[in-house]
C-alpha positions in Angstrom: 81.7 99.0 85.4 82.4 95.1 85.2 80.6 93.5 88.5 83.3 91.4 90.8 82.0 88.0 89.4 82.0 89.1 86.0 86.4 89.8 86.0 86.8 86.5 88.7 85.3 84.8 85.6 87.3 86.1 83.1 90.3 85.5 85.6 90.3 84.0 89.3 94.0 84.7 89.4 94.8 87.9 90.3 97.8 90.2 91.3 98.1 91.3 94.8 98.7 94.8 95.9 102.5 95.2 97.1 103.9 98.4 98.2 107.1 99.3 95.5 106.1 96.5 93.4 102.8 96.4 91.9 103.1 99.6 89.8 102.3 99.8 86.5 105.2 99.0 84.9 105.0 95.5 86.8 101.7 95.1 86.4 102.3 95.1 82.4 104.4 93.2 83.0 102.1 90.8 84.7 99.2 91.2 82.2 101.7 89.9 79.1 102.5 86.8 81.3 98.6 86.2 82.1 97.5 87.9 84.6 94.0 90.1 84.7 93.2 91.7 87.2 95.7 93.5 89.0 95.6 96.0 92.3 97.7 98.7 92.9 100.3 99.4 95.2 98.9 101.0 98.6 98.2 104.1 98.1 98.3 106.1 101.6 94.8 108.2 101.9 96.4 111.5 103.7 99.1 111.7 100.5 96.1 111.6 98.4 94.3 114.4 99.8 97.2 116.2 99.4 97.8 115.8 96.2 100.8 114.5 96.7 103.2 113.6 93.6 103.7 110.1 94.7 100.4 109.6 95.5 99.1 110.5 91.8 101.6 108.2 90.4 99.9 105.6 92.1 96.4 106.5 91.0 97.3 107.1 87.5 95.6 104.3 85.3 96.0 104.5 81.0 94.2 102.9 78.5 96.0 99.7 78.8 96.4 99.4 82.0 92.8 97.8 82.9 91.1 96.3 84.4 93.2 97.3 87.6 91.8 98.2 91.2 93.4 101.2 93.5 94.0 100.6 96.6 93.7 102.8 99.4 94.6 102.9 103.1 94.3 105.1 106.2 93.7 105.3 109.8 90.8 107.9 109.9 87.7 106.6 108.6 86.9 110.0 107.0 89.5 110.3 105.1 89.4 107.1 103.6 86.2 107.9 102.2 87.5 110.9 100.6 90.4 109.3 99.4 88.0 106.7 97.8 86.0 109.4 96.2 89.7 111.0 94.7 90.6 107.1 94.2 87.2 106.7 92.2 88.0 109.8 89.8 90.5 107.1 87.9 87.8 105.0 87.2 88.7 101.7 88.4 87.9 98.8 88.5 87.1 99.2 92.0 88.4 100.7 95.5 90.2 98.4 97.7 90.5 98.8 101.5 93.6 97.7 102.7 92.7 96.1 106.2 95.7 93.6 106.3 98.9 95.1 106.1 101.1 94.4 109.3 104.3 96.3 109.0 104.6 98.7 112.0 104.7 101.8 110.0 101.1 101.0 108.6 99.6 99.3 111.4 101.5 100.7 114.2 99.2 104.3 113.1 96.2 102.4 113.3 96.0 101.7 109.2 96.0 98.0 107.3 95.7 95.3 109.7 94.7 97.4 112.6 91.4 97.7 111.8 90.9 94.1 112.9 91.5 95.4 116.6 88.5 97.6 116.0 85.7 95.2 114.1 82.6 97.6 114.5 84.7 100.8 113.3 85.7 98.8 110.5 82.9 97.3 108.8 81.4 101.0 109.7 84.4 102.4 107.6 83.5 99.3 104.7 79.8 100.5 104.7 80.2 104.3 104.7 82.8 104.0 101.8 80.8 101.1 100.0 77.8 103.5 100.0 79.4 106.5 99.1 81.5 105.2 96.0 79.9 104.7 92.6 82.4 101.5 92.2 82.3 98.3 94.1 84.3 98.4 97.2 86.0 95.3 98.1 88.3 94.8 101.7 91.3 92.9 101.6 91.8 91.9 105.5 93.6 89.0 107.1 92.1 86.7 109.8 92.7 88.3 112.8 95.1 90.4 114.8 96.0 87.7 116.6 97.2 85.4 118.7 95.4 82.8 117.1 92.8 82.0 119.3 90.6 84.7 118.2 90.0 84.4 114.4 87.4 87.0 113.6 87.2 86.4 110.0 84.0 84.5 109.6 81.7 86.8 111.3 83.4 89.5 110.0 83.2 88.3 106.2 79.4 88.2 107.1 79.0 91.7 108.7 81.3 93.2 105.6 78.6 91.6 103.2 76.4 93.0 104.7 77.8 96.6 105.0 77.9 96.5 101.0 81.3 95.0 100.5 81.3 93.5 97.2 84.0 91.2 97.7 86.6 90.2 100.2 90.4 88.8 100.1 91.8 86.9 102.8 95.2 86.7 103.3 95.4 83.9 105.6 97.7 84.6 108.8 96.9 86.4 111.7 98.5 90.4 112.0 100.7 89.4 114.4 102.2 86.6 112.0 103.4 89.0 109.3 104.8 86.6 106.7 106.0 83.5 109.9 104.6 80.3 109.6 101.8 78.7 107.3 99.1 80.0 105.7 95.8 78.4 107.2 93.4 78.8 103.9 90.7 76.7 106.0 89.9 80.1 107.2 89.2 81.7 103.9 87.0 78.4 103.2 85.0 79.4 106.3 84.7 82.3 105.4 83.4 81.5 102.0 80.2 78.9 103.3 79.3 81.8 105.4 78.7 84.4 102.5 77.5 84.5 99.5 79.7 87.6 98.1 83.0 86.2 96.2 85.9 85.3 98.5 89.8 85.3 97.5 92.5 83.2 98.8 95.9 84.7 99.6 99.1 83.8 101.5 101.5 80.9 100.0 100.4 81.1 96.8 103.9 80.0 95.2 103.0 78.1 92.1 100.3 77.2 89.8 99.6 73.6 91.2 99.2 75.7 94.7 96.7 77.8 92.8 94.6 74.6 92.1 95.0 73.5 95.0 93.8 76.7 96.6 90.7 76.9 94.8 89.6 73.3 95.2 90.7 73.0 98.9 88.9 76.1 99.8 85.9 76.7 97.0 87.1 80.6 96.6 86.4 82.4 93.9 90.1 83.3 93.6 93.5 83.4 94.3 95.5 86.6 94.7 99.1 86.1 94.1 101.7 88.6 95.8 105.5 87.9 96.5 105.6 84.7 94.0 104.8 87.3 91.2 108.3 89.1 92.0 110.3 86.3 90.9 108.2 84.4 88.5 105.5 86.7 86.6 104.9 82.8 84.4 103.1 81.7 87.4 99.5 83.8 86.3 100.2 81.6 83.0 101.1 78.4 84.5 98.0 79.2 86.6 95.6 79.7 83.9 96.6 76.5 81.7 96.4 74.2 84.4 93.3 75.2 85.0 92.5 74.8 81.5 94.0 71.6 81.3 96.4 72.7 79.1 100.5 72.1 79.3 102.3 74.3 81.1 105.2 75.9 79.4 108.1 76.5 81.1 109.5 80.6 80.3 112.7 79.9 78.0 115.8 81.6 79.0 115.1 84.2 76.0 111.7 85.0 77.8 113.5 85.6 80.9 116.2 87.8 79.3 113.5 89.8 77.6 111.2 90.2 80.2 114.5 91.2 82.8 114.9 93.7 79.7 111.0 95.3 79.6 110.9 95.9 83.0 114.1 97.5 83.4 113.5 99.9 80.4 109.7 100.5 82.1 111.3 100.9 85.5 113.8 103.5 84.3 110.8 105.7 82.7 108.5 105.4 84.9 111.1 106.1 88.0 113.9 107.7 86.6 117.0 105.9 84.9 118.9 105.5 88.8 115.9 104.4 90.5 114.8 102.7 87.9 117.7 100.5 87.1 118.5 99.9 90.7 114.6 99.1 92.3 114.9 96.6 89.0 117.6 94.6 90.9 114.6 93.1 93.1 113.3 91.1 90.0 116.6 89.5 89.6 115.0 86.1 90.3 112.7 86.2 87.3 116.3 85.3 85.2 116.1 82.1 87.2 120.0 80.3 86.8 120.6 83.3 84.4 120.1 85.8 87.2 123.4 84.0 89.6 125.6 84.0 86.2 125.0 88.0 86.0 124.3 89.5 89.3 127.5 91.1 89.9 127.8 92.4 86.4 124.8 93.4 86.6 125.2 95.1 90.3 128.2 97.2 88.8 125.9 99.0 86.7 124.0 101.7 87.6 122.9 103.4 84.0 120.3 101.8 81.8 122.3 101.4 79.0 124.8 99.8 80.7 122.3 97.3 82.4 121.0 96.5 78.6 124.1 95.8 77.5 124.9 93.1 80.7 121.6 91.4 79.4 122.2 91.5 75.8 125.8 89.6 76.4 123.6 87.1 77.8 121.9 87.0 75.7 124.6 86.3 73.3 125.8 83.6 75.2 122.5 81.9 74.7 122.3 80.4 78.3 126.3 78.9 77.9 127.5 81.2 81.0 131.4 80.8 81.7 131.8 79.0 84.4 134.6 80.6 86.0 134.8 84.6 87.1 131.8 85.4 85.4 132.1 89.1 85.9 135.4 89.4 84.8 134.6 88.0 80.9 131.4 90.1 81.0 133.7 93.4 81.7 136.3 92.1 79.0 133.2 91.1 76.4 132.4 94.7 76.5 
């Protein structure tokens, strides 16, 4: 078990937990594009207890997919711990709670964000689970329900401390902002001079120089990156060499190609060839200029082999797209 501090060193840029996106196939993604630490999609407490198939997708972890947190959320304080305990069995890096997600059919059931309506039976839920699990236990929480007049993140990062939450992400918005309006990371700073547990950033975290900029504006420990990773992985590596100091290198169109390429291949065996190919679609943006030259060829298919062979004509045109009815000469190259 590698404490908190211990992977924030190795890596205080982190991949964020998104529902449908973070799997493992994206998250290997991830890791060959810099990225360390990475969390798990949310994985709903009541499917794990069940046993549900979906569910033990979610929680299955290999060799090289480490050092990657589960996390876990739930309405019923209960059976979060038992899902934690379940969670656990994978031997994570460590549990998550899930205290921040906002879309009504998580919160509007009294999971993810909704919590923050209920501050003593949350940190409650923190310490029973934090006591319980042989793993640290971190919360991942946004600053308040809302409206923005009552923030409750400050006193609340203090009380989770000292329930026995190892660590604690901040996305900073209120609930009721979902993904409107700006990102106030003054909160998660606040939040930080009032504990002495790490503290990590999130929310409009689009680029490396916003990563630096995080960190030195706010003193976190680190950054968690979530819908920037869906179009450009390269931003965990742009990340990490400007905070070396070192140039930033800009992915090539071949990187792009091939990367496009991995995922869809991983998508397709991970989900099934139809799924697969089609929830692949979503990354399109990681082909940058490449990805508007192909999208309707690339639509039209719905077999891997035929979205390969889309990619490999790119390929072969080595970035020099026609620049008229695209789709057409892909359909007449084949």
């Amino acid at each position: 078990m590698v404490p908190i501090p211990e992977l924030l060193a190795a890596s205080p840029v982190w991949l964020a937990p998104m529902e449908d996106v973070s799997d493992a196939p994206f998250r290997r993604i991830c890791r060959s594009v810099g990225a360390h630490v990475c969390i798990t999609e949310f994985v709903n407490a009541e499917q794990l207890l069940a046993s549900s198939r979906h569910a033990r997708r979610k929680v299955t972890l290999d060799a090289s997919d480490r050092p990657t947190a589960i996390q876990i959320y739930g309405a019923d304080a209960e059976r979060l711990l038992v899902a934690a305990e379940i969670a656990a069995e994978a031997e994570p890096a460590f549990i998550d709670i899930n205290c921040g997600c906002w879309v009504p059919r998580v919160a509007g059931r009294g999971a993810g964000a909704a919590w923050l309506r209920d501050p003593d039976a949350m940190v409650a839920m923190a310490q029973r689970i934090a006591r319980t699990v042989a793993l640290p236990v971190t919360v991942k929480t946004r600053i308040g329900w809302g409206p923005e007049s009552h923030m409750p993140i400050v006193e609340l990062a203090r009380r989770l401390e000292d329930a026995g939450v190892a660590a604690l992400t901040i996305h900073c918005r209120t609930a009721q902002m979902g993904h409107r309006g700006a990102a106030d990371w003054s909160w998660a700073a606040r939040a930080r001079e009032a504990v002495r547990i790490p503290v990590i950033v999130n929310g409009d975290i689009r680029s490396g120089a916003d990563v630096v900029r995080a960190l030195a504006e706010t003193g976190c420990a680190g950054v968690m990156i979530g819908r920037a990773a869906i179009d450009h992985p390269w931003i965990f590596r742009e990340a990490r060499a400007l905070l070396a100091g070192s140039p930033v290198p800009d992915p090539t169109d071949d990187e792009r190609l091939a990367l496009f390429r991995a995922l869809v291949i991983a998508n397709s065996a991970q989900r099934g060839e139809r799924f697969g190919v089609a929830m692949s679609r979503r990354h399109l943006g990681v082909l940058g200029a490449l990805g508007a030259s192909i999208r309707a060829p690339l639509f039209a298919e719905a077999t891997l082999a035929g979205t390969l062979a889309v990619v490999d004509r790119a390929a072969a045109f080595d970035g020099n797209f026609p620049t008229r009815n695209t789709a057409e000469t892909f359909a007449v190259s084949r």
